[in-house]
N, C-alpha and C positions, 0 to 999 in steps of 0.2 A: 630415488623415487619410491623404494619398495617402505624404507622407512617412514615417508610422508604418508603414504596410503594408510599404513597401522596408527597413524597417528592422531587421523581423520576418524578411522571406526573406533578408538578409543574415546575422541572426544565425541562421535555420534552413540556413542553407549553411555555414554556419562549424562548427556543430555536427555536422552530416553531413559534412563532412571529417574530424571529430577522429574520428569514428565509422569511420571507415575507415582512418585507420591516419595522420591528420595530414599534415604538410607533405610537402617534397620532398627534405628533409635527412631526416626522419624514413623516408621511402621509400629511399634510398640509404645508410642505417645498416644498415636490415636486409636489405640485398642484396649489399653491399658485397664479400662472397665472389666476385660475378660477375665482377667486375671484371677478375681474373685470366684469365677463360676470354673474353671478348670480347677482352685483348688475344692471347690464344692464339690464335682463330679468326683475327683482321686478321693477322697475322703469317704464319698456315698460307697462307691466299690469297697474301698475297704471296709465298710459297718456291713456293706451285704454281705460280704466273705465272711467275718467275723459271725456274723448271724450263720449263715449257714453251715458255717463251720461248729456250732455249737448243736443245731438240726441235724446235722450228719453222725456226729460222735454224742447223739443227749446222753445215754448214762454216762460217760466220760467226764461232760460238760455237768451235769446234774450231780455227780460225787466232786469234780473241786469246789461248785457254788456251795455244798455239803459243808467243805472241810474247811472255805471263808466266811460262811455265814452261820455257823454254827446249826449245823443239822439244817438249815433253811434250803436245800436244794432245789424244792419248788419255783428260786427267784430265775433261775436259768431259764424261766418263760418269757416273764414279760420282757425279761433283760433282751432273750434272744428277738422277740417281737418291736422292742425298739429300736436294735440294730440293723434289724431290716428294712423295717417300715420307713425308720427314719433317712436308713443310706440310700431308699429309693426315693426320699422327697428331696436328698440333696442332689442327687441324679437328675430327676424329670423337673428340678426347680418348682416344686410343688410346697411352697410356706416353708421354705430351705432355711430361712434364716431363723424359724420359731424351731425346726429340725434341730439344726446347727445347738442350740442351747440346748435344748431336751439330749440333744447325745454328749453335750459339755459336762451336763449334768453327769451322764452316766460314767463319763470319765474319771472325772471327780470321786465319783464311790469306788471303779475301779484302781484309783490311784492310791486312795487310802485303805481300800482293804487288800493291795498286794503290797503294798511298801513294808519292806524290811529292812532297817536300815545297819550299815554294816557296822564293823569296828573303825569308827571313823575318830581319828584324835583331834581333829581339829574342824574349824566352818568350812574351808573351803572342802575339805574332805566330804564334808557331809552334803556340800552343794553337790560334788561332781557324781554322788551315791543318788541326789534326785534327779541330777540333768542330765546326767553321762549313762549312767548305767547303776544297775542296780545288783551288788553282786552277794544280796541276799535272796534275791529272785525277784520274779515279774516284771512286768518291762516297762520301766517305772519311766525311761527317756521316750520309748515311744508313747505311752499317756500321757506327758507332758506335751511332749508336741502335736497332738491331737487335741488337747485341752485348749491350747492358746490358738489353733487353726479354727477350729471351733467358733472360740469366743470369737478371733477377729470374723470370720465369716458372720454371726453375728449380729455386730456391731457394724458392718460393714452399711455403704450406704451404694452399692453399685446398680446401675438399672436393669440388669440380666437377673442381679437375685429378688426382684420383686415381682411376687405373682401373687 
């Protein structure tokens, strides 16, 4: 008998899931739009950290922009005012995805003025020195994949990133 009764709440729990909307693949089909705006938000944190971490430490931040930009230290302004401005318009979802590019953008210059590329004998070498890691310096994998999180946010067509 004890077994018939567990057998009963397991099939009344099976049927009170389908009643709410079924599994966990079925809950992430019809949410699936969000996806886009959660990697928006991770992405806006980190350009505001970035940002303020250049505000906290400026002569710090103001001598490497120095020692990359050939004496141009001055660029650690607007750089540090896009990283903010722009990590709070992927944040508040304020013209995220014109953001999204404007800090693609900034990647981009960051990728090409910290790449150093190692003693690499061969392509694949030389891919895993721009995808992997960069063991000249800068952090050549994490710019990558902020470059292409970027673009796809973007390019993206979700109804959460239109404002």
């Amino acid at each position: 008998m004890q077994w018939m009764k567990r057998r009963k709440r397991k099939k009344d729990a099976v049927s009170r899931n389908k009643d709410r909307g079924g599994n966990m693949m079925d809950f992430l089909e019809r949410n699936k739009e969000w996806g886009p705006r959660i990697i928006a938000i991770a992405l806006g944190i980190a350009f505001v950290v970035a940002g303020l971490d250049k505000v906290l430490n400026l002569s710090m931040a103001a001598g490497m922009f120095s020692s990359l930009f050939g004496g141009q230290g001055w660029l650690v302004y607007p750089i540090l005012l896009v990283e903010i401005f722009g990590g709070l318009a992927l944040i508040v979802n304020w013209h995220a995805r014109e953001a999204a590019l404007v800090l693609a953008v900034v990647m981009v210059v960051a990728f090409v003025v910290t790449f150093k590329i190692g003693a690499t004998t061969n392509f694949i070498s030389a891919m895993r020195e721009i995808i992997v890691m960069n063991t000249g310096g800068g952090n050549t994998a994490v710019n990558f994949a902020y470059f292409f999180s970027l673009v796809s946010l973007g390019f993206s067509d979700c109804k959460q990133c239109k404002k």
